[in-house]
C-alpha positions in Angstrom: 0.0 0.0 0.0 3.0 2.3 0.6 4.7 1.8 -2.5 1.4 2.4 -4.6 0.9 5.9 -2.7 5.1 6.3 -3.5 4.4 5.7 -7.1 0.9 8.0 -7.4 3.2 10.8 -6.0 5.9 10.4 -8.0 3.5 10.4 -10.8 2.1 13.3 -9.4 -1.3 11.9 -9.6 -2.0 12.5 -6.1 -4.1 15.9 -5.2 -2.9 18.1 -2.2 -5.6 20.1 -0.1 -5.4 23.1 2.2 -7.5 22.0 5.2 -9.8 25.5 6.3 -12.3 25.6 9.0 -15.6 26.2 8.6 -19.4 25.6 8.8 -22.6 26.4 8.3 -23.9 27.3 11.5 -23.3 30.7 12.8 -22.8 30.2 16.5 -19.2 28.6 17.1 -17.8 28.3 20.9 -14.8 29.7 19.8 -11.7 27.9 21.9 -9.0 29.5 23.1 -6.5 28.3 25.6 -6.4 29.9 29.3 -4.6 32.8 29.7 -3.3 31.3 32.7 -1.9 28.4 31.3 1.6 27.7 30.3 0.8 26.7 26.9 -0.7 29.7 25.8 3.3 30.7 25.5 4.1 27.5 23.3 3.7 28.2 19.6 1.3 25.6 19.1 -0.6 27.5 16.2 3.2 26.9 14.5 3.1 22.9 15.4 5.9 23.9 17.8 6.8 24.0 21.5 9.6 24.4 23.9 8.5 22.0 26.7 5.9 20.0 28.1 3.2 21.3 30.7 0.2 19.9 32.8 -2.1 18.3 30.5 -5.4 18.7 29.4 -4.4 21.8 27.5 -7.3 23.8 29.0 -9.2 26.2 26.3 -12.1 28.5 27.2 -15.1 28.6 25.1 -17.5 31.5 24.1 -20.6 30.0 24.6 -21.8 26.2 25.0 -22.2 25.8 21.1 -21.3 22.1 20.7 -18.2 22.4 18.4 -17.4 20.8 15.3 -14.7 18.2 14.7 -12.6 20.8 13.3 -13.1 24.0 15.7 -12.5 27.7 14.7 -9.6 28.2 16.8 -5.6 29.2 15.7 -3.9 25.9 16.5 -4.6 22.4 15.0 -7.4 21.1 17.3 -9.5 18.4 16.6 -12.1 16.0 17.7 -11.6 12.2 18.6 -12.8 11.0 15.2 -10.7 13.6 13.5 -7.6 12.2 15.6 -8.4 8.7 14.7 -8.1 8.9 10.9 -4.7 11.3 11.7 -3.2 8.1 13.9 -4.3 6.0 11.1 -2.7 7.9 7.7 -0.1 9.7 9.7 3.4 8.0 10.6 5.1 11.0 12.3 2.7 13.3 14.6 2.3 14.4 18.4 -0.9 15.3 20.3 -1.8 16.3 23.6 -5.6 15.8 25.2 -8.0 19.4 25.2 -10.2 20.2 27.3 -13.5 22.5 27.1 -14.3 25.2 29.8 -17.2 27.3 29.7 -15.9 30.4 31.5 -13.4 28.8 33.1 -15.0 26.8 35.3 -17.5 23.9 34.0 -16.3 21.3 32.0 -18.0 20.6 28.8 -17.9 17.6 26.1 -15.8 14.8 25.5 -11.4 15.7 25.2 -10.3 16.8 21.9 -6.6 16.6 21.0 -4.0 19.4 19.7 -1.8 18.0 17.0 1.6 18.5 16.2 2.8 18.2 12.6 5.2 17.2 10.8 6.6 20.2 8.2 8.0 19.4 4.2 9.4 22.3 2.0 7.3 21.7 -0.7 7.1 25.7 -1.3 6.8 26.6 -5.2 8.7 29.6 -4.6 8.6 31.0 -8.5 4.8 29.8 -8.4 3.3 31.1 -5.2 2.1 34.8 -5.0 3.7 35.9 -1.6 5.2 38.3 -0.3 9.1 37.4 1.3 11.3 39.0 4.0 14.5 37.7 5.5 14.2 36.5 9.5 16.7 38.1 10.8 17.4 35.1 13.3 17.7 32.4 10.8 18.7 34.7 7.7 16.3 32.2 5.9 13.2 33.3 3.6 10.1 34.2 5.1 6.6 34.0 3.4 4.3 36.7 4.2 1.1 38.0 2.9 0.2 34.4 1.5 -2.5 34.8 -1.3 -2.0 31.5 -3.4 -0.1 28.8 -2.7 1.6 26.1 -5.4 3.6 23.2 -4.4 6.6 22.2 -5.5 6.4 18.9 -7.6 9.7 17.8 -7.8 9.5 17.7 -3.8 5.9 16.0 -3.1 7.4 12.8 -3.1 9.0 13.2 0.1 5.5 13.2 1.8 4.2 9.8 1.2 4.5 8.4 5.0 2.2 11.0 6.2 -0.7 12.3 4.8 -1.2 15.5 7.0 1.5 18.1 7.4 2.4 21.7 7.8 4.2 23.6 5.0 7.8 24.8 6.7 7.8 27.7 4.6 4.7 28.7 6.3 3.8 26.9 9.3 0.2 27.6 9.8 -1.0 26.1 6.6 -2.8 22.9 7.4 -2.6 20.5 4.2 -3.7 16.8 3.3 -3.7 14.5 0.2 -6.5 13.6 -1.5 -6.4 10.4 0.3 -6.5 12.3 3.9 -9.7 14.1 2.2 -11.5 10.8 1.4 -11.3 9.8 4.8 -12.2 13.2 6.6 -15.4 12.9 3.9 -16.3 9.5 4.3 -16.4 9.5 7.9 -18.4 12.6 7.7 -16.4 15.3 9.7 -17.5 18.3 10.6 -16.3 22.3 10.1 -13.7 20.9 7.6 -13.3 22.6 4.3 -10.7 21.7 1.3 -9.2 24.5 -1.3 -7.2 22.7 -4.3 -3.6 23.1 -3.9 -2.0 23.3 -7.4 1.5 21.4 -7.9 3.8 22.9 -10.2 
């Protein structure tokens, strides 16, 4: 099974997908992690962290809108039957259990989980329309002012093993491969949206 998703990369058959968030209702509970907490200083919305703290992550929710499997919120959070098709198509990823609070205090539905990523430079770089500045800290490229992305194809085939990932040019874009998509649609998920990524 591994080698035939190798070969419909190489062949550049396979379809990449930017994962959005989104739904049609137009109450959403809104998670954000506590102030308070620790982890509100990790860079989880960039798939990083420095160091471990107490678990569950504890986010605090607007209102008690039950949320979708894919909540509007700035890091990758996501709902047990999310997570399960993640540990099945995924070879390399972290998560830590989340917990609801509605205003601080009451405890509401089941744990989700807050994924960690692995990241590819699959950046089309003569493609993409971006905008690029220099960190000054890594003297690498920075993309800024994203309005399209395009993926690289002569690098795609360095993704096979794991079917969700961050891009490392720009680490808060969420992407998956068309077989990723099948899965999120067959098992019905909810708040998930796909935008075509083209691969140049």
């Amino acid at each position: 099974e591994e080698t035939v998703v190798y070969i419909e990369l190489v062949e550049n058959k396979m379809k990449f997908y930017l994962l959005k968030r989104g739904t049609d209702s137009l109450k959403f509970c809104e998670p954000l992690i506590f102030d308070e907490s620790e982890w509100k200083k990790e860079f989880l919305f960039r798939c990083e962290y420095k160091q471990l703290h107490e678990l569950p992550i504890p986010y605090s929710v607007a209102n008690k809108c039950e949320p979708s499997d894919f909540p509007l919120t700035n890091t990758i959070l996501v709902s047990r039957r999310f997570f399960s098709i993640i540990q099945k198509l995924n070879k390399d990823y972290e998560f830590f259990e989340s917990q609801f609070f509605y205003q601080k205090k009451e405890k509401l539905w089941d744990l989700y989980y807050t994924i960690i990523l692995p990241d590819y430079e699959l950046f089309n770089w003569e493609e993409s329309d971006y905008e690029k500045k220099i960190n000054i800290n890594t003297k690498k490229a920075v993309v800024t002012n994203l309005k399209k992305i395009v993926l690289d194809k002569r690098k795609i085939q360095n993704v096979w093993e794991n079917h969700f990932f961050i891009l490392s040019e720009k680490r808060t874009q969420f992407i998956c491969t068309e077989t990723a998509k099948k899965a999120i649609e067959e098992a019905c998920l909810t708040g998930v949206n796909f935008e075509e990524l083209e691969v140049m």
